[in-house]
N, CA and C of each residue as an Amber inpcrd file, in Angstrom:
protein
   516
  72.2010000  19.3950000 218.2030000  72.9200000  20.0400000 217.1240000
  71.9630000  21.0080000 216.4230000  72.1260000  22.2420000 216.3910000
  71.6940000  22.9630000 215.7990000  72.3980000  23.8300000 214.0970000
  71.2760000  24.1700000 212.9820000  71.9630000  24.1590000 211.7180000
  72.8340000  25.2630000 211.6200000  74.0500000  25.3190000 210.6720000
  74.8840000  26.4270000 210.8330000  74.2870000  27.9230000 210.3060000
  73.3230000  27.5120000 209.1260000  73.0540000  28.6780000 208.8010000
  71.8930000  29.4460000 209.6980000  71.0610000  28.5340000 209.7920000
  69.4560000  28.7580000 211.1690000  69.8840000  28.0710000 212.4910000
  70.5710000  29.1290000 213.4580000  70.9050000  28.4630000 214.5390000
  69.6910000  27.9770000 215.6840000  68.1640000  28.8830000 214.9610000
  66.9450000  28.2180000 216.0380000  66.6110000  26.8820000 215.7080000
  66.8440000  26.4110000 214.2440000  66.1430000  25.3840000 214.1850000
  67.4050000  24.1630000 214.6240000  66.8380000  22.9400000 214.9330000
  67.4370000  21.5310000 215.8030000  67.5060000  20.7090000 214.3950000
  68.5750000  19.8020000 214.4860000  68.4040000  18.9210000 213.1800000
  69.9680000  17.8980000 213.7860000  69.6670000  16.6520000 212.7960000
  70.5340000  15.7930000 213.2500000  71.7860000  15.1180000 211.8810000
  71.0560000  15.9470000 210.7460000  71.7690000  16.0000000 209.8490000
  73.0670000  16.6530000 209.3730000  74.2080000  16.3370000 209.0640000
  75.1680000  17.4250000 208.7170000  75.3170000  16.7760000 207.4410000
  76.3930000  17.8720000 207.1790000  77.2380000  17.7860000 205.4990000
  77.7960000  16.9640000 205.2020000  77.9160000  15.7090000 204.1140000
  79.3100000  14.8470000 203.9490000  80.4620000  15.2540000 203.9980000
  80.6890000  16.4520000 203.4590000  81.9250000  16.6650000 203.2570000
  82.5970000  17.7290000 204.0830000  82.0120000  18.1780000 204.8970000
  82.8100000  19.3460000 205.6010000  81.7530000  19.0430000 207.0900000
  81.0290000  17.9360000 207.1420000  80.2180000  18.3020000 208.7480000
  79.9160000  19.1050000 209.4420000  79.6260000  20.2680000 208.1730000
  78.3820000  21.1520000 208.8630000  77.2470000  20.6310000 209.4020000
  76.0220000  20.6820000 210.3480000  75.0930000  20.4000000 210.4000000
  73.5830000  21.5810000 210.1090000  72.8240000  20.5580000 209.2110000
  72.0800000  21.1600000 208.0950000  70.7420000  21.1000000 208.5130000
  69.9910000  22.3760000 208.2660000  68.0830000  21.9520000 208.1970000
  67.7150000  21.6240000 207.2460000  66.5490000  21.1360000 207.1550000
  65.8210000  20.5060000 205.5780000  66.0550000  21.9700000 204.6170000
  66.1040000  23.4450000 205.3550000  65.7510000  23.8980000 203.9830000
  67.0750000  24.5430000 203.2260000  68.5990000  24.1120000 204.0460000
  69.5910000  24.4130000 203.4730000  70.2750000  22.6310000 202.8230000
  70.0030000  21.2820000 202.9410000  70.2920000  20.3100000 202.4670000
  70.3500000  20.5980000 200.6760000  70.8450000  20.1320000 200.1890000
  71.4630000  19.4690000 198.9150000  71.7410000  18.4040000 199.0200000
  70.5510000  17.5870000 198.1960000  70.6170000  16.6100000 197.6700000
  71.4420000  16.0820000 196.5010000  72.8080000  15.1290000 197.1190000
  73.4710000  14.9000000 195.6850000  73.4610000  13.3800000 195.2820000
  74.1200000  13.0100000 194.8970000  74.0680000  11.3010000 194.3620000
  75.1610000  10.2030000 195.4290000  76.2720000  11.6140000 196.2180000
  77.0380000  10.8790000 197.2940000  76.5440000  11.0420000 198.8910000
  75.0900000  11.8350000 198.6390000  75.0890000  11.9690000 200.2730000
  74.1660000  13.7610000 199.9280000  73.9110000  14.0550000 201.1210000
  73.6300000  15.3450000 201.6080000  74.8810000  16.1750000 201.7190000
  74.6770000  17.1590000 201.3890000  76.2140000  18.4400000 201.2020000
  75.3500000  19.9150000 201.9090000  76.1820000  20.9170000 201.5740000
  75.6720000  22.0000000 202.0710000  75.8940000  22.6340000 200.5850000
  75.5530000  24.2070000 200.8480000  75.2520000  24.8830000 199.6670000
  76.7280000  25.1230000 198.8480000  77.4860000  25.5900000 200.0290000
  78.7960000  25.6940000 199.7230000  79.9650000  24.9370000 199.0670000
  79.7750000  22.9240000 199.8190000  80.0730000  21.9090000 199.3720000
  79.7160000  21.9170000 197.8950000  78.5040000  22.2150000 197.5080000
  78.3420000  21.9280000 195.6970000  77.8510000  23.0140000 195.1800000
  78.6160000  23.9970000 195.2620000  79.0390000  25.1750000 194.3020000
  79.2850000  24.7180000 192.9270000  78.5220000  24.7420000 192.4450000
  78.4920000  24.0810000 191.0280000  79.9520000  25.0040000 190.1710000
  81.1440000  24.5910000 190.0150000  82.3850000  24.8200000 189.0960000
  81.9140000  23.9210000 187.6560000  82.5440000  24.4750000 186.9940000
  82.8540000  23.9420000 185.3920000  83.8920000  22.7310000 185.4690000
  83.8310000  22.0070000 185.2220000  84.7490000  20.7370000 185.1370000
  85.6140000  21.0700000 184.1600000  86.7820000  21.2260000 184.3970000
  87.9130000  21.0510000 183.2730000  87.4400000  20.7980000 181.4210000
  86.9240000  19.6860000 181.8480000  86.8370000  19.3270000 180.7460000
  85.5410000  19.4980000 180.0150000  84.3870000  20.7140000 180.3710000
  83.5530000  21.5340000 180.0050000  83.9180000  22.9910000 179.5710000
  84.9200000  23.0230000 179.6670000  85.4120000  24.5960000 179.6730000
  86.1440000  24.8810000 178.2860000  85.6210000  25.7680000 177.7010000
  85.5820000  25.6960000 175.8540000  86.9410000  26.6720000 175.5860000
  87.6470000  26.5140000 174.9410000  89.2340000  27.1860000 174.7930000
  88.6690000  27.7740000 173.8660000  89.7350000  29.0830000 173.2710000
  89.8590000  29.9670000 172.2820000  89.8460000  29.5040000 171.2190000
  90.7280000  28.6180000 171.1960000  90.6620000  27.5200000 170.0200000
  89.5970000  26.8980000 169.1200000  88.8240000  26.7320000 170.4650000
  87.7390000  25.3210000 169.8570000  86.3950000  26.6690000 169.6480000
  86.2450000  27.3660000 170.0310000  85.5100000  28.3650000 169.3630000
  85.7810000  28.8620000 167.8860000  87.6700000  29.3580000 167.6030000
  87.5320000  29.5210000 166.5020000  87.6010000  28.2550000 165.7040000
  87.4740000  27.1720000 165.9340000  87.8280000  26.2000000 165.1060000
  85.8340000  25.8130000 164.5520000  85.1780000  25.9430000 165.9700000
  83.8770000  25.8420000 165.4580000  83.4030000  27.4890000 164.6050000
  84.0080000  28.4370000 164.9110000  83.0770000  29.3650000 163.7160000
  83.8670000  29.2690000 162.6160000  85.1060000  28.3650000 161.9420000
  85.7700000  28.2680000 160.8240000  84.9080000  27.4370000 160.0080000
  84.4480000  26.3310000 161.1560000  83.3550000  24.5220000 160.1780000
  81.8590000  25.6170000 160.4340000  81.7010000  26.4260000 161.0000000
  80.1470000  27.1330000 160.3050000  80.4170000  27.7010000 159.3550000
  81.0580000  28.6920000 159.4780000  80.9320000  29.6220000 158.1670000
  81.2560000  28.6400000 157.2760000  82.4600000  27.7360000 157.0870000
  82.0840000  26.8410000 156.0010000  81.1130000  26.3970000 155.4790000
  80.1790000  25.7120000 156.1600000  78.8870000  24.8970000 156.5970000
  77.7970000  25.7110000 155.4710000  78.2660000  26.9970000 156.3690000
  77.4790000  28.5550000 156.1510000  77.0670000  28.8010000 154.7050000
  78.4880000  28.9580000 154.6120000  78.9110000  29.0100000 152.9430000
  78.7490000  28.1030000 151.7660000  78.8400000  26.7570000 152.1720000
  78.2700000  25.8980000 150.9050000  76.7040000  25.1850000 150.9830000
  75.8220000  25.8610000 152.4120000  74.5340000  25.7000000 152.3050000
  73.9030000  26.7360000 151.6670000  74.5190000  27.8260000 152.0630000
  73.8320000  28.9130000 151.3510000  73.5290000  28.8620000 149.8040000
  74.6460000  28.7230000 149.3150000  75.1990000  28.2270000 147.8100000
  74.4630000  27.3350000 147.7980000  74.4240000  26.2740000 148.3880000
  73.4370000  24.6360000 147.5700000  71.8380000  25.1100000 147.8160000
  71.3350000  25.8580000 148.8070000  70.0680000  26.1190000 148.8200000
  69.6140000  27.4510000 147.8880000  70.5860000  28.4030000 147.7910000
  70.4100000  29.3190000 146.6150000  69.8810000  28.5740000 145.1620000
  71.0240000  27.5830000 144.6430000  70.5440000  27.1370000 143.8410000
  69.0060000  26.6650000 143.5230000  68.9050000  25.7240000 145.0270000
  67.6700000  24.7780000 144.7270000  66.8680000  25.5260000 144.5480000
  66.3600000  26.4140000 144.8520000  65.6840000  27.5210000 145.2630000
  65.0110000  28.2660000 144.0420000  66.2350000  28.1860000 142.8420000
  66.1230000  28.3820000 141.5700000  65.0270000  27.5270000 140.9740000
  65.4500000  25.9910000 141.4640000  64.9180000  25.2570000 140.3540000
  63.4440000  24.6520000 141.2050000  63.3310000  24.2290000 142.2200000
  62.5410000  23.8140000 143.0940000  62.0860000  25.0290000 144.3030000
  60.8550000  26.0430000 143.8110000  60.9230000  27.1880000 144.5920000
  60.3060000  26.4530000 146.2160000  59.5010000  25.9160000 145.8720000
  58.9810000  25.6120000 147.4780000  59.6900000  24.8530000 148.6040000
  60.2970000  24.2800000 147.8720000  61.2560000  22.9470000 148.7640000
  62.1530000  23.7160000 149.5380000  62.5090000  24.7920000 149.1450000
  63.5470000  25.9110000 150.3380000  63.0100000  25.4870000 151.4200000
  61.8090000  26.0210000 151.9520000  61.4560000  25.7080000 153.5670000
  62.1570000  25.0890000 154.1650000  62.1080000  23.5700000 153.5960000
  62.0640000  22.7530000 154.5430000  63.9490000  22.1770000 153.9390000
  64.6290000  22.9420000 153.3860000  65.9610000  22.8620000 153.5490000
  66.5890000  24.1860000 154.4100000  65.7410000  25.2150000 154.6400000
  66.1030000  25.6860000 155.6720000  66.6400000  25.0100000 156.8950000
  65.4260000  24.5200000 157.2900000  65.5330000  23.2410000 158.4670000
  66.5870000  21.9280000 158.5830000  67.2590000  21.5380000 157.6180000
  68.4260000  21.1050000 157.1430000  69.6400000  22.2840000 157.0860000
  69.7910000  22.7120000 156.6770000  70.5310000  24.0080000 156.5100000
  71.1130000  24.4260000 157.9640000  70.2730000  24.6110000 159.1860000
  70.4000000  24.3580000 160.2960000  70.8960000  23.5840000 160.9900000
  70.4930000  22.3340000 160.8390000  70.9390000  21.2660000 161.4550000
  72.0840000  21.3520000 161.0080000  72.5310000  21.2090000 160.1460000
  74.1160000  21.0410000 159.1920000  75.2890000  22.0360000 159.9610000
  74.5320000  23.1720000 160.1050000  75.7960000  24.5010000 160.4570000
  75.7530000  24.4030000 161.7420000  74.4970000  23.8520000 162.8240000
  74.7870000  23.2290000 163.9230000  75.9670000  21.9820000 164.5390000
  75.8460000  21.0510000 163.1830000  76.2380000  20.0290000 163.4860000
  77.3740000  20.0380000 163.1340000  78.1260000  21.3620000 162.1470000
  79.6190000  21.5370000 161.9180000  80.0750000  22.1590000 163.1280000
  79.4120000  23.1260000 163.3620000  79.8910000  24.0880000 164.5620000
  80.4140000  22.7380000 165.6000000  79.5930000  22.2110000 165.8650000
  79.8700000  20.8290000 167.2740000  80.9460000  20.0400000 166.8500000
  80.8610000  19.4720000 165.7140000  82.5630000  19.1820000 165.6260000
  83.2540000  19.8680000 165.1090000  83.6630000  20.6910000 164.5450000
  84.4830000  21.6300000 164.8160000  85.3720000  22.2900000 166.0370000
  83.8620000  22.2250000 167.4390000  84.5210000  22.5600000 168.7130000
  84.5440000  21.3420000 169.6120000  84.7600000  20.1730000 168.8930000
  85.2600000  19.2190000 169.3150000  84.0140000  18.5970000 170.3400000
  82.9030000  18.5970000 169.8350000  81.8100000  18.1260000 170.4410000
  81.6390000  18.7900000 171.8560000  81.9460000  20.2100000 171.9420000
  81.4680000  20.7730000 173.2170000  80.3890000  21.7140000 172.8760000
  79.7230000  21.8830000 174.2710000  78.8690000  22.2100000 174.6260000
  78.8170000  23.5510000 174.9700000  77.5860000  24.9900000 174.4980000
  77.5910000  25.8840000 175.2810000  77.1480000  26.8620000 175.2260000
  76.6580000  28.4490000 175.8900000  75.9200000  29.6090000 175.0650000
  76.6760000  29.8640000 174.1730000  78.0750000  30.2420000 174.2750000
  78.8830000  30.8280000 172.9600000  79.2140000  30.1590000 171.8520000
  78.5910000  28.6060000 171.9800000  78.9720000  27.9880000 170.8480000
  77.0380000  28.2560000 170.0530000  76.2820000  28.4300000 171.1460000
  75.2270000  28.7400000 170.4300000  74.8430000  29.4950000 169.9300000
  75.4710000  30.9990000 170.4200000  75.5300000  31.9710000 169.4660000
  76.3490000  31.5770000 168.3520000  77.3360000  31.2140000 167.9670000
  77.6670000  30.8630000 166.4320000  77.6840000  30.0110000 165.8560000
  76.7150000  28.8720000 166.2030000  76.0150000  28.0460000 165.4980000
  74.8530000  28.9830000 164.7090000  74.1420000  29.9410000 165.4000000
  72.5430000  30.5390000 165.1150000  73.4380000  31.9390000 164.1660000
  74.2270000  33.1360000 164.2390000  75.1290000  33.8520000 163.3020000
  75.0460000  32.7920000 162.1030000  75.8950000  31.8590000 162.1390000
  76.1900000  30.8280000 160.7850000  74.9320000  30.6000000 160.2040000
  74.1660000  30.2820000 160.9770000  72.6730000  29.7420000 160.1210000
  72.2360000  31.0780000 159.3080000  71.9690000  32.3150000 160.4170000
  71.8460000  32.8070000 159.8430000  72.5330000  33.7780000 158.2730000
  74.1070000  33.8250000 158.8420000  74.5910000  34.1530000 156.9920000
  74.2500000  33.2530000 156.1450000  74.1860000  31.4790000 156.4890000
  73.7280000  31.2190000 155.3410000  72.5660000  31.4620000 154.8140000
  71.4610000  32.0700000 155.1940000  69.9250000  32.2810000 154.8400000
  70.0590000  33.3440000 153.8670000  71.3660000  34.3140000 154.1190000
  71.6910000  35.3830000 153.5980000  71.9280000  34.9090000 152.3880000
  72.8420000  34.3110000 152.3910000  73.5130000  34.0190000 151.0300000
  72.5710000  33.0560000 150.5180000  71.7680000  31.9840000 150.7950000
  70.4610000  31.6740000 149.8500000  70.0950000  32.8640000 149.0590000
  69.7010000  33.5530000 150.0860000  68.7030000  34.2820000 149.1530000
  69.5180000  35.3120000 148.5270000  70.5000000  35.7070000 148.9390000
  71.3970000  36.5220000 147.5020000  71.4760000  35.8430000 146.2850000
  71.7230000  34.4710000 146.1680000  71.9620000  33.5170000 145.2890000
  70.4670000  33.1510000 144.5550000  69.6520000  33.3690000 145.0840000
  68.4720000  33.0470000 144.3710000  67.7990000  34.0530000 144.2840000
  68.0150000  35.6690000 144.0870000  67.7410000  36.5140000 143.9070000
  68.5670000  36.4200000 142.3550000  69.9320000  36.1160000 142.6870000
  70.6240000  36.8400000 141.6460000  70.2530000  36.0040000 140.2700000
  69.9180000  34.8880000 141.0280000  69.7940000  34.1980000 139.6360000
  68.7220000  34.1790000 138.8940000  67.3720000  34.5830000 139.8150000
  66.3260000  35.1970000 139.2010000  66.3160000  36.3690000 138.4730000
  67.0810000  37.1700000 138.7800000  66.9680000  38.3220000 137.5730000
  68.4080000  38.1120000 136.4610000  69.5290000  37.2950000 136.7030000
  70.5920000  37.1030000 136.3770000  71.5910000  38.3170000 136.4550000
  71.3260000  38.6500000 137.2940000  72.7060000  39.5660000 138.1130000
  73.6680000  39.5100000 139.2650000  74.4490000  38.3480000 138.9540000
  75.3820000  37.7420000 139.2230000  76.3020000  38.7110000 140.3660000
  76.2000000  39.6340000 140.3180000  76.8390000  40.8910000 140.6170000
  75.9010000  40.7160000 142.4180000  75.1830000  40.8410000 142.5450000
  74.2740000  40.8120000 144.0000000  74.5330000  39.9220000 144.3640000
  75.5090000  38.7190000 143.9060000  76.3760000  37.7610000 145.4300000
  76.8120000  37.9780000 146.7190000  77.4540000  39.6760000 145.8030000
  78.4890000  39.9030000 146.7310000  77.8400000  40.6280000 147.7630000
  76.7480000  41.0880000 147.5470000  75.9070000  41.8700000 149.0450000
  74.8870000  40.6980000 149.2950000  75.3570000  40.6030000 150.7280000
  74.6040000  39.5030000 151.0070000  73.0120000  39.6160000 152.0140000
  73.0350000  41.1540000 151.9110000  72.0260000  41.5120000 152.7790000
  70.9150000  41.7120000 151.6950000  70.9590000  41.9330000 150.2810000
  70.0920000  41.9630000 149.2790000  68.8190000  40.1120000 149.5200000
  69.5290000  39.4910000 149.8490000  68.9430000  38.2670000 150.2890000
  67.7770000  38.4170000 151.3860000  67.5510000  39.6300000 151.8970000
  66.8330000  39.4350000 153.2800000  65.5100000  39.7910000 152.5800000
  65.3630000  40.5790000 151.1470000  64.3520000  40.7860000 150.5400000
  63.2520000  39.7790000 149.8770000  64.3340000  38.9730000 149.6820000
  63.5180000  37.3320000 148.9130000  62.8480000  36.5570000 149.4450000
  62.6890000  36.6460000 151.4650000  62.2230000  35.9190000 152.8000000
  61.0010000  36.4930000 152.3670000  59.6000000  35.5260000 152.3030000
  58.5070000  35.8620000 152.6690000  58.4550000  35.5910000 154.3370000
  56.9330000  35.9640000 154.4600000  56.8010000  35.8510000 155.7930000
  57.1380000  34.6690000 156.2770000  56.5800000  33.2790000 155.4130000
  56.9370000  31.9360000 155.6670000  58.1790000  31.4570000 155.6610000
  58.8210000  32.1260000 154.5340000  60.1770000  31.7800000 154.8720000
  61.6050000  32.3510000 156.2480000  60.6170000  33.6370000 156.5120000
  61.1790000  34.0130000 157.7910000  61.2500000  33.0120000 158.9410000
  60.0150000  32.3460000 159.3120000  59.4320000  31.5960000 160.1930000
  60.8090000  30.4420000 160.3350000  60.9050000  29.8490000 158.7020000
  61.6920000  28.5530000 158.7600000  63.0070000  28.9200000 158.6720000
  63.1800000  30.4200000 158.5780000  64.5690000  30.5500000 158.7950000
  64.5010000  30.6620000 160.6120000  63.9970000  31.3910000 161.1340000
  63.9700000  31.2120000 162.3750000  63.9580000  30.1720000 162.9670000
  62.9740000  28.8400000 163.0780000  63.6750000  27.7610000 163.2060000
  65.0190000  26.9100000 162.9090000  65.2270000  27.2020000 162.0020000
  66.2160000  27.0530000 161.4050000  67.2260000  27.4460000 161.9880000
  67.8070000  28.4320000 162.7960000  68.5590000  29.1560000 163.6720000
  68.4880000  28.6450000 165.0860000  67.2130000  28.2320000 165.4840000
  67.1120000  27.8040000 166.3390000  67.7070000  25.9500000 166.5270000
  67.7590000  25.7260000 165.5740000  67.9950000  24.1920000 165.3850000
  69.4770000  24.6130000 165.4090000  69.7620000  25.1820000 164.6120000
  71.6610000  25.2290000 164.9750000  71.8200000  25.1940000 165.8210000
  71.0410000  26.4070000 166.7700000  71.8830000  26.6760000 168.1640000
  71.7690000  25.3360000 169.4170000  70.0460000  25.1580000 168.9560000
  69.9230000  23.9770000 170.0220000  70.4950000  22.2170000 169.7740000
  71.7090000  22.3240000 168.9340000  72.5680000  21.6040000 168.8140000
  73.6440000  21.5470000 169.8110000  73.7110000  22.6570000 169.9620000
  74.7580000  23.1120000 170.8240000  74.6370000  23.5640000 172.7640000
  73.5160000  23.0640000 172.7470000  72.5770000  23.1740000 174.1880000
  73.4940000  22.1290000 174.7360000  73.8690000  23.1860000 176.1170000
  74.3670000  22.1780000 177.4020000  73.8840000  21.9280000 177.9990000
């Protein structure tokens, strides 16, 4: 018996599932047997496959998430300046961990892009909120990009983690 894809080389192995016969360097190793490349074409299982739905339902629980971390860390931020950091890093986890139920505990890149978006508006709105309240101009809520000014270098860092922790919540 020679292999289907390398007809020089000899081998005594074939496919479980379709009895092709295989060389060592076209085998796939699975958990029911040896397959060919074709046999385990890796498909999405039904029930991995993320609906329209469960996307918008997870960027509805971020931006929520989004929205009342921003707000609770704006504040703190006021009263406890250093402790931001490391509620960044919370802040994250949180808009990660809404996004995932929200999309019904699935898994995926597009849920990781808006887990890491969410983290990031809320960083926005921290720091609009603790801008505004440092000078008391209440009025700079509403631009939320005025916030990107208040990031020191350090606080860039932990917002970046911070983004990163959302998203890698959401790692398949």
């Amino acid at each position: 018996m020679y292999c289907v894809n390398h007809p020089h080389v000899e081998t005594e192995v074939s496919c479980g599932r379709c009895g092709d016969p295989l060389c060592t360097r076209c085998m796939v190793f699975t958990p029911v047997g040896v397959r060919c490349r074709t046999c385990t074409a890796h498909k999405k299982s039904a029930l991995r496959r993320i609906t329209s739905r469960q996307y918008l339902r997870g960027l509805g629980s971020g931006l929520g998430a989004a929205f009342i971390s921003g707000l609770l860390v704006g504040q703190l931020q006021l009263i406890f300046p250093f402790t931001f950091l490391f509620l960044y890093l919370a802040t994250g986890w949180a808009v990660g961990e809404a996004v995932s139920r929200g999309a019904y505990r699935q898994r995926g890149t597009g849920l990781m892009v808006v887990a890491g978006l969410c983290a990031f508006l809320a960083y926005l709105i921290a720091g609009s909120v603790s801008i505004a309240g440092r000078l008391g101009l209440f009025f700079l809520i509403e631009n939320p990009f005025i916030g990107l000014m208040t990031f020191s270098l350090l606080g860039w860092i932990f917002a970046a983690i911070g983004i990163g922790l959302a998203a890698y919540r959401l790692k398949e």
